[in-house]
C-alpha positions in Angstrom: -10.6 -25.1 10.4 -6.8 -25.5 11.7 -6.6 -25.4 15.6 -4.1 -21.9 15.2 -6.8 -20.1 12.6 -9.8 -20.8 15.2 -7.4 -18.9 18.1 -6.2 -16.4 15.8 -10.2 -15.8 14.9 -10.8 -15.5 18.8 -7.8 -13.1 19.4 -8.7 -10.5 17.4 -11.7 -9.6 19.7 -15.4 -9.6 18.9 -16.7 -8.5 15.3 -14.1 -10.2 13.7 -13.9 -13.1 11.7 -12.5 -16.1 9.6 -13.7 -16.7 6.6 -14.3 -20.7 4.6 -14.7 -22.0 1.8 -13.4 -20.4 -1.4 -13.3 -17.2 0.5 -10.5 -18.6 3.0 -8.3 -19.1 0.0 -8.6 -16.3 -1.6 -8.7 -13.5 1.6 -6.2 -16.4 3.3 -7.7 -15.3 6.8 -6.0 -18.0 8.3 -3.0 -15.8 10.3 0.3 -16.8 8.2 3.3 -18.1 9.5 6.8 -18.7 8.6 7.6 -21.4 5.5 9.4 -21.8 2.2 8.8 -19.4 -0.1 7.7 -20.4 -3.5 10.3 -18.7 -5.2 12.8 -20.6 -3.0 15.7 -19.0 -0.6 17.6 -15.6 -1.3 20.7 -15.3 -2.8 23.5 -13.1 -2.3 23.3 -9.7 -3.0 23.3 -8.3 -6.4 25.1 -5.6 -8.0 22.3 -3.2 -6.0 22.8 -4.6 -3.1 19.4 -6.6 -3.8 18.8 -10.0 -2.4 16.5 -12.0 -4.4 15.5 -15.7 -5.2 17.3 -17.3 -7.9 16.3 -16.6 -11.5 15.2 -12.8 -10.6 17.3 -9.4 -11.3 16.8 -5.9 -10.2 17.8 -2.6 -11.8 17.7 1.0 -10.3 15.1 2.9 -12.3 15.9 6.2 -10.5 17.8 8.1 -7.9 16.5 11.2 -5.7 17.7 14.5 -6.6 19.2 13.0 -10.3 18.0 13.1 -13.2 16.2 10.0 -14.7 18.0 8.2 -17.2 17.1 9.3 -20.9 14.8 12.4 -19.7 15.2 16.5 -17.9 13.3 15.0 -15.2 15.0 15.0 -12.0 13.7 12.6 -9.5 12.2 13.3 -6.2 12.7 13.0 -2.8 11.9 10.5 -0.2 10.2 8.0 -3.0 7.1 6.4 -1.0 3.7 4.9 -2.0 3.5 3.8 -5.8 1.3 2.1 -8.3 1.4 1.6 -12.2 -1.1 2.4 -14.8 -1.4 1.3 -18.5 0.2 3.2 -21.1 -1.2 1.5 -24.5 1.3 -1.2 -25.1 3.6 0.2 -22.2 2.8 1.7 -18.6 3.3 4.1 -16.0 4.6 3.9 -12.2 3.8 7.0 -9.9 5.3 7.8 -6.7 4.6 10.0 -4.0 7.2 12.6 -2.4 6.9 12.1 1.5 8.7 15.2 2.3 6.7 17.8 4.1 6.9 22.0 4.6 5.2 21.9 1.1 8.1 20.1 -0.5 6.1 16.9 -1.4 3.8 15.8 -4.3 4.6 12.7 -7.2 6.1 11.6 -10.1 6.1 9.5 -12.7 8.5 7.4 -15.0 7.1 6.2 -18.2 8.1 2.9 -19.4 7.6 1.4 -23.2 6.0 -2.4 -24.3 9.9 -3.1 -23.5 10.6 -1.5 -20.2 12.9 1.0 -22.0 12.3 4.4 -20.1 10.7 6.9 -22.3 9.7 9.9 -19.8 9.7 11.4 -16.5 8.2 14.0 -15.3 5.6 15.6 -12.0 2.1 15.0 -11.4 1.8 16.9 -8.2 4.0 19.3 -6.4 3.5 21.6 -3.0 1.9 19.0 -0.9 3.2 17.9 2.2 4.4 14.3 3.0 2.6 12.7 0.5 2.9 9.1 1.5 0.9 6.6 0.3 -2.5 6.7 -2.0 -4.0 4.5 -4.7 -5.0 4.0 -8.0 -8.8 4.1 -9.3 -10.5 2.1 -12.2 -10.5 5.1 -14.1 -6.5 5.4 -14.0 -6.1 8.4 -11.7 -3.2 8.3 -8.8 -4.7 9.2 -4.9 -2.0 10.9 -3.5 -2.6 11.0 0.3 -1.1 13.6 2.6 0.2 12.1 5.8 -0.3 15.2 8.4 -2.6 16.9 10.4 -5.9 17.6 8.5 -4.0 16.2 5.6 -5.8 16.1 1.9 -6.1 13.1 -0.4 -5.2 14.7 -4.7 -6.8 13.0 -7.3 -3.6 13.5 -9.7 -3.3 12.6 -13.2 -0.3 9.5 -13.8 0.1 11.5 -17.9 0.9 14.8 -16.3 -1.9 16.4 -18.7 -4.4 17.3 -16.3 -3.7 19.7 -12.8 -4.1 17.5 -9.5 -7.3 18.2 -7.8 -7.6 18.3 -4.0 -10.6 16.1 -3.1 -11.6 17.5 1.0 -15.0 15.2 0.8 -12.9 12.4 1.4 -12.2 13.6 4.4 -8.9 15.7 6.3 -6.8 13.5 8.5 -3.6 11.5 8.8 -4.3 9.8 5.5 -2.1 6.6 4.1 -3.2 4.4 2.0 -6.4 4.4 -0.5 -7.9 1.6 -2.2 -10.8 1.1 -4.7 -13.5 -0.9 -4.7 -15.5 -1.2 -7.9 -18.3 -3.5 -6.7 -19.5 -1.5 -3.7 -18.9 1.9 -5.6 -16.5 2.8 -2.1 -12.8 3.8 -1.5 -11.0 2.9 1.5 -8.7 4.7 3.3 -6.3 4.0 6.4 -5.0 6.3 8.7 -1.9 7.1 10.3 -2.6 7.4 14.5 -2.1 5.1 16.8 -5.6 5.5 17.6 -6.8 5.3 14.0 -10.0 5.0 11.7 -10.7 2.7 8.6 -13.0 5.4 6.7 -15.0 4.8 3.7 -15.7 7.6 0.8 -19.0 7.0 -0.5 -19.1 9.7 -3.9 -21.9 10.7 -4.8 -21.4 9.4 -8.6 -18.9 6.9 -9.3 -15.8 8.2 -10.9 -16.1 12.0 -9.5 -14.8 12.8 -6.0 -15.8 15.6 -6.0 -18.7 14.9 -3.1 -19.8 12.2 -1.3 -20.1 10.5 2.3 -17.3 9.8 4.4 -18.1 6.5 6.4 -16.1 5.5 9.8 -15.5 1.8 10.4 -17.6 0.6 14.2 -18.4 -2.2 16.5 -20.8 -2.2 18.8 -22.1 -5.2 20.8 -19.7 -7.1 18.4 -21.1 -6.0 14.6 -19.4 -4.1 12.3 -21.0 -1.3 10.2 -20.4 1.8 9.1 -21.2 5.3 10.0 -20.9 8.8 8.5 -18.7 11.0 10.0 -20.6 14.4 10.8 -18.0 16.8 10.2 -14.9 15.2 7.0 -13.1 18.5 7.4 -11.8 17.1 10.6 -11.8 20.3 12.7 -12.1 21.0 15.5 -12.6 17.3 16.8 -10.7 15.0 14.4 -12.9 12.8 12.0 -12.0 9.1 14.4 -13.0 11.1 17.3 -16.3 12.0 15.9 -18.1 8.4 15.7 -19.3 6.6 19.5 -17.9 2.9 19.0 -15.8 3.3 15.8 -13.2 0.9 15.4 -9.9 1.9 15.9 -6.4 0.6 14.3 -2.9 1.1 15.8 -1.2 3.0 13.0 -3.2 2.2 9.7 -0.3 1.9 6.8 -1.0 0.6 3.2 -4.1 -0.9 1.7 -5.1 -2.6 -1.9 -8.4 -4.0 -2.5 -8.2 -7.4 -4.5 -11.4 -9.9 -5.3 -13.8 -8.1 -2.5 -11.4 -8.1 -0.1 -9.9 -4.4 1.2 -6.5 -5.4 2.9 -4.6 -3.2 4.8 -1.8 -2.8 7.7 -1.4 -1.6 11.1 2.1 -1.2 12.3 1.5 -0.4 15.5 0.9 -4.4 16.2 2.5 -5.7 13.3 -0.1 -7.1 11.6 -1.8 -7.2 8.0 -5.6 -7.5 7.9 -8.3 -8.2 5.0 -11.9 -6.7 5.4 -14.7 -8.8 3.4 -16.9 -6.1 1.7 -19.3 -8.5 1.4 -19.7 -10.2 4.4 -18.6 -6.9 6.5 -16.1 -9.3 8.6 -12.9 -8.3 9.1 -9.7 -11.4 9.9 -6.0 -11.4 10.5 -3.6 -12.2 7.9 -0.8 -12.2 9.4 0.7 -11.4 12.5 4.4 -11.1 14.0 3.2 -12.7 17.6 4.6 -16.4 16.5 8.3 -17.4 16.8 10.7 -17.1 13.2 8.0 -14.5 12.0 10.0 -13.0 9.2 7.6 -9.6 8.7 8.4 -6.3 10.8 7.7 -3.1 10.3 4.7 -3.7 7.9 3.8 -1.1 5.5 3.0 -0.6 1.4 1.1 -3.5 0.4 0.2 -5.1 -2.8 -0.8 -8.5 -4.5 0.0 -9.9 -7.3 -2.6 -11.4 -9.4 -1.6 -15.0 -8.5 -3.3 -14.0 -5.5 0.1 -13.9 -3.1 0.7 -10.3 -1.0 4.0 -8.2 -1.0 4.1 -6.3 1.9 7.3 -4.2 2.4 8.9 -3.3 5.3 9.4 0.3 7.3 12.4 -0.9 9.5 13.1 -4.4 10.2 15.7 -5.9 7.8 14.7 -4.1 4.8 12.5 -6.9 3.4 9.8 -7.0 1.0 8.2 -10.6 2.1 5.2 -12.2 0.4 2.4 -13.9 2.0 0.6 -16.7 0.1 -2.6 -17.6 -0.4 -1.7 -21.0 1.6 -0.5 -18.8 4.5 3.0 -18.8 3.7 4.9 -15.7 5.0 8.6 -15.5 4.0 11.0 -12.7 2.5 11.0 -11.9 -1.4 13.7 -9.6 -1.5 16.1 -8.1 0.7 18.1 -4.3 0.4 21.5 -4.9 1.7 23.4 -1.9 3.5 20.5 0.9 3.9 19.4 0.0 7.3 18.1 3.3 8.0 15.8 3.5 5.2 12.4 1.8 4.5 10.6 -0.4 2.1 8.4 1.9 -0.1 6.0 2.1 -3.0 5.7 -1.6 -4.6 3.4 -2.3 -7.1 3.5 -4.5 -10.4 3.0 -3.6 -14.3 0.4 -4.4 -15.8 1.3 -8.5 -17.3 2.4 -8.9 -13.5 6.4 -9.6 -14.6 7.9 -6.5 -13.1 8.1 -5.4 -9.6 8.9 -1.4 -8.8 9.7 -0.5 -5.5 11.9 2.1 -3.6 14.1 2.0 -0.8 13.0 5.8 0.3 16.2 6.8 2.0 19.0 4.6 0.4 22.4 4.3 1.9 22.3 7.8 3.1 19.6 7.5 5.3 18.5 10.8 4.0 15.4 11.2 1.6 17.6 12.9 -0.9 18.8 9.2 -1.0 15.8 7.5 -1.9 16.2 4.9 -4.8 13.5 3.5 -6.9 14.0 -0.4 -8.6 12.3 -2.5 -10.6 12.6 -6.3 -10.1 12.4 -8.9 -13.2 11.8 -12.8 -13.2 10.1 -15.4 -13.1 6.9 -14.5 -10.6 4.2 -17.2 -10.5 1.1 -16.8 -13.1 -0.8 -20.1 -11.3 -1.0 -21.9 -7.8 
């Protein structure tokens, strides 16, 4: 084990852990630090005002308050979490609407087996600041409302079926969700600077309709999980309801990948990765080291290569990857909408397309918001 990975191990208190072996590799728990990228420096700005490494384009996919190219549909608001879904030879890619006073919800863009847009339309509508969520294995979108008491919707990415409000999985400042198929579990972050990492537990796999919320704790240094009494949240708030649960400084996004749930805390900067299996939880990456690159850390994903995209809420307007050799460096940079953030990336499904939006654009304004997608030439092996 390197000298900085044992410190790292030590500095992130008691109950923690690094992993070894195969599992170091693939969870890369080893905290990373600044490097070359594998896709090499960026290069000037694009047409978009993208920065990317040489050999990679971007196009804008949709504008707020327009109307998506080819379809009636006109595009939302404040564009924020995202994910995409098979669509037979073609796919999906929701986003959420973080605008709140019941002016938030998602929608979708339909692509075909060539990226041509083919449809747009609403899954959800009448939420408030919907703004990040997750997919699950049996191709629904969570969309997760970022406010007091807030609800997690089970929403359909077709548009055929009404969104469902799911309250077992608990009212709070949700974020991010993320499925894990092996353990029968969703994860969830939350918003607060003295936030949870919850648990739902349903009570038969692919219905949310009941089920156990569970509450991240350490006690005496060991990590388990408890059931919070009382989901709805009211009147004591669900991570104020569990002696010794473990709290997070401002939970962001999350995406479960090969038993490991990893997530974000801006409040400290840093991007974790929970081992369902061994119930340890390590540091990916952290800004504490000089030339670190990542700031503002929010929506995560990974591509199936195994390397992390985690985009940026401030900072320089970067979307940087972290590499399974613990390698952090920026992907892509947006050029001239400083006062927007980073939102919503997630790939298609053969892993050659990158969507993502910047959710205020060069207005600064969520009527702003702009949603890309990102071709080229990303990394199938190590």
């Amino acid at each position: 084990m390197e000298r900085r990975s044992l410190l790292r191990a030590a500095a992130v208190g008691v109950g923690t852990a690094a992993f070894s072996g195969s599992l170091w590799r693939q969870a890369m728990a080893s905290p990373a630090l600044p490097g070359t990228s594998p896709y090499g420096a960026l290069q000037p700005a694009d047409a978009n005002g993208i920065m990317l490494p040489a050999g990679f384009s971007s196009r804008v996919i949709a504008r707020s308050t327009q109307t998506v190219s080819g379809t009636g549909h006109t595009w939302h608001s404040a564009p924020d979490g995202g994910a995409c879904f098979a669509d037979g030879s073609g796919w999906i890619y929701v986003s959420n609407a973080e605008v709140g006073s019941g002016g938030g919800g998602a929608g979708a863009v339909k692509f075909n087996s060539g990226a041509a847009i083919t449809g747009a339309y609403t899954i959800l509508s009448g939420t408030h600041r919907n703004c990040a969520g997750g997919a699950t294995p049996w191709d629904t979108w969570l969309s997760c409302e970022e406010v007091s008491n807030g609800f997690v919707y089970e929403t359909d990415p077709w548009g055929v079926n009404a969104a469902v409000q799911r309250p077992a999985m608990g009212r709070f400042h949700h974020e991010a969700a993320a499925a894990d198929p092996v353990r029968k579990v969703i994860y969830l972050t939350e918003d607060q600077p003295d936030g949870c990492f919850y648990r739902f537990v349903p009570t038969v796999w692919g219905n949310l309709s009941s089920g156990t919320l569970q509450v991240l704790k350490e006690v005496s240094g060991v990590l388990s999980w408890a059931n919070v009494p009382d989901p709805d949240g009211s009147p004591t708030p669900t991570r104020d309801q569990v002696l010794g649960a473990k709290l997070f400084n401002g939970g962001e996004g999350c995406h479960y990948r090969s038993g490991i749930c990893y997530f974000t805390t801006k409040g400290d900067n840093r991007v974790w990765a929970y081992d369902a299996a061994a119930g340890t939880i390590a540091v990916v990456y952290d800004d504490n080291v000089a030339g670190a690159p990542l700031t503002g850390v929010d929506n995560v994903t990974a591509a199936a290569v195994g390397d992390l995209y985690v985009a940026e809420d401030g900072g320089n307007m970067e979307m940087c990857v972290i590499t399974p050799d613990d390698i952090v460096a920026p992907f892509l940079r947006i050029t001239g909408q400083s006062s927007s953030e980073v939102t919503g990336p997630a790939f298609n499904p053969a892993g050659d397309r990158l969507y993502f939006s910047s959710q205020r654009g060069t207005s600064g304004s969520g009527s702003g918001g702009i949603t890309y997608e990102v071709t080229g030439p990303f990394r199938t092996s190590l």
